[in-house]
C-alpha positions in Angstrom: 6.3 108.6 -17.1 9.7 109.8 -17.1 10.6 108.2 -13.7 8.9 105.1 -14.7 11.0 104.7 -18.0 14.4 105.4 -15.6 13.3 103.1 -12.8 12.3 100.4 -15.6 16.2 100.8 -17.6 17.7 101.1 -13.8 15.7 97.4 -12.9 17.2 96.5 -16.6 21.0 97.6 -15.7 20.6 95.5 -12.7 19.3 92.1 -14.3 21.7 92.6 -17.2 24.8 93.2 -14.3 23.9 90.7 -12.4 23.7 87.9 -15.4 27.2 89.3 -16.8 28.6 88.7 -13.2 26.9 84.7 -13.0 28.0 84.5 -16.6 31.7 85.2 -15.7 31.6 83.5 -12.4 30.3 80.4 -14.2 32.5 80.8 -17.8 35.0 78.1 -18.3 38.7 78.3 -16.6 41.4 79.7 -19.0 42.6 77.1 -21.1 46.1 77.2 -19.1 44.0 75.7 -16.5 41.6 73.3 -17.5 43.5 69.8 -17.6 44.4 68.2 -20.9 44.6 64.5 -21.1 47.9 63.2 -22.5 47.7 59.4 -23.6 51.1 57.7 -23.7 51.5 54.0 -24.5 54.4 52.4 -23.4 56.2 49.5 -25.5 59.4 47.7 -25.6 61.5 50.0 -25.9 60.0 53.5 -27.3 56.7 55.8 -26.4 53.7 56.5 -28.4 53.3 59.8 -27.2 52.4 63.3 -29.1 55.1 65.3 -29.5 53.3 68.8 -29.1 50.5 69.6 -26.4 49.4 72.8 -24.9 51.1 73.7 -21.6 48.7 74.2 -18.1 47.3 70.7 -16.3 48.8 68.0 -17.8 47.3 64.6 -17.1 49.1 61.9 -18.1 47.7 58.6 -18.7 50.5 55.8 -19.3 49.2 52.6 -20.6 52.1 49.8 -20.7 51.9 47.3 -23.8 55.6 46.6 -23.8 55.9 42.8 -22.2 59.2 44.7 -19.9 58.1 46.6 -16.8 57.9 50.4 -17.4 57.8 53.9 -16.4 57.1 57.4 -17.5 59.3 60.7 -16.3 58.9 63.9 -17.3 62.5 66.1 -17.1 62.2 70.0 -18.3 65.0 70.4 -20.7 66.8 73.9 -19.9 67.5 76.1 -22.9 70.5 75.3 -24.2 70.5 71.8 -23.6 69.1 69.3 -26.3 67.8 65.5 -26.5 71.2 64.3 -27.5 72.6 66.2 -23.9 69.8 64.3 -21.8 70.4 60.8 -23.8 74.3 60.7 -23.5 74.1 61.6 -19.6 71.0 59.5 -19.3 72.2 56.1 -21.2 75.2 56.6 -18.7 74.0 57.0 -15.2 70.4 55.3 -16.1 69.5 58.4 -13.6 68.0 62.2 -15.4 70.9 64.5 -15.4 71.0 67.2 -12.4 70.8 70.2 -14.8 67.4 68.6 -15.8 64.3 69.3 -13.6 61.4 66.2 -12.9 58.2 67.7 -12.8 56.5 64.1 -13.0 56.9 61.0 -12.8 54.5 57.7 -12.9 54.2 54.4 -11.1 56.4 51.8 -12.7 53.5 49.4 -14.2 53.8 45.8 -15.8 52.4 44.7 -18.7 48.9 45.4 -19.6 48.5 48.0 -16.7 48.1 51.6 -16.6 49.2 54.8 -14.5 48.1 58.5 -14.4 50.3 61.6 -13.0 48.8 64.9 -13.1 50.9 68.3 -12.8 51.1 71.7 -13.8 53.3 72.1 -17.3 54.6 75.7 -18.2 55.5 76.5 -22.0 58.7 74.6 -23.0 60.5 71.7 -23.7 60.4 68.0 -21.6 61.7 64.1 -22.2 60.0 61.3 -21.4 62.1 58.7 -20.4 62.0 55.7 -18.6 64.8 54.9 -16.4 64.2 51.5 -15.5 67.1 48.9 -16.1 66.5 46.2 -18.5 67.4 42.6 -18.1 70.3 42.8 -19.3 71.6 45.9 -16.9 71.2 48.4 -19.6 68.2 51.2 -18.8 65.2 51.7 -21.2 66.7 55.1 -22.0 69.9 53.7 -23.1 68.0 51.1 -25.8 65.9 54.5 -27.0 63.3 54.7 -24.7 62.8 58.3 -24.6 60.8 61.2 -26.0 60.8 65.2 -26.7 57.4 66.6 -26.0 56.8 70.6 -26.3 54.2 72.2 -24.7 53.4 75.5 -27.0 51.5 78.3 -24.8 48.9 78.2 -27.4 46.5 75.8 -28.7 48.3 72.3 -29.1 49.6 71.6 -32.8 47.3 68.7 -34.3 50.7 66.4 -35.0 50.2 62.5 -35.2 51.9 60.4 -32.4 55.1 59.6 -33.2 55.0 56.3 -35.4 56.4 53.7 -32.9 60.4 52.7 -33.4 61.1 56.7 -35.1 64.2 57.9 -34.3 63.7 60.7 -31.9 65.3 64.3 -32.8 
């Protein structure tokens, strides 16, 4: 009875291992890497984007309601540098400053269109900007047409979209 009772728990410790092993070969990727969608709406001449999300895979969707043509980049901002550093060489070149890094950037898209990027986003500060020159020569970043966005390594903060024409930090 003995041997029964030890090869019955032995056929037990083998069902049980091999459900823990389907279990964590069929679990849910880390949250780092399971995509997060990131709606950004596009107007004349600011983003209604979040302004916290939760680094990994970023998918952005860009949806253009602005009646100008326009754009999304997405420049890591170095420590040490702020939004002001990016908008004053920005506004002047209509071009991301070299100390800044792209990571993204979509299609330029007219009116009533839409675009998606997708890319990997480490912890850390970005700006989206669009770089596109307006009419009247001036680029969209120049007339305020950028954007701090932080992705926390954590869970991303539950904060509103920025209320179109804010004033960025």
């Amino acid at each position: 009875m003995v041997t029964t009772a030890r090869a019955g728990l032995a056929a037990l410790a083998l069902v049980l291992g091999s459900a823990t092993a389907h279990a964590q070969a069929t679990a849910a990727p880390p949250a780092a890497d399971r995509p997060q969608y990131i709606r950004i709406v596009a107007k004349d001449y600011v983003y209604d984007a979040p302004a916290t999300v939760q680094a990994g895979i970023a998918t952005i969707h860009l949806i253009n309601q602005g009646a100008d043509i326009h754009h999304v980049t997405v420049q890591e901002l170095p420590d040490g540098r702020s939004v002001k550093d990016f908008f004053d060489a920005a506004r002047n070149t209509g071009r991301p400053p070299s100390w800044s890094k792209s990571v993204g950037q979509t299609a330029t898209i007219p009116n009533g269109s839409e675009a998606f990027i997708a890319f990997r986003m480490p912890a850390g500060r970005y700006v989206l900007s669009c770089l596109i020159p307006a009419a009247d020569g001036r680029s969209h970043v120049a007339k305020g047409m950028y954007q701090l966005i932080t992705a926390s390594a954590g869970p991303a903060a539950a904060a509103a979209p920025r209320a179109a024409g804010a004033r960025r930090p």
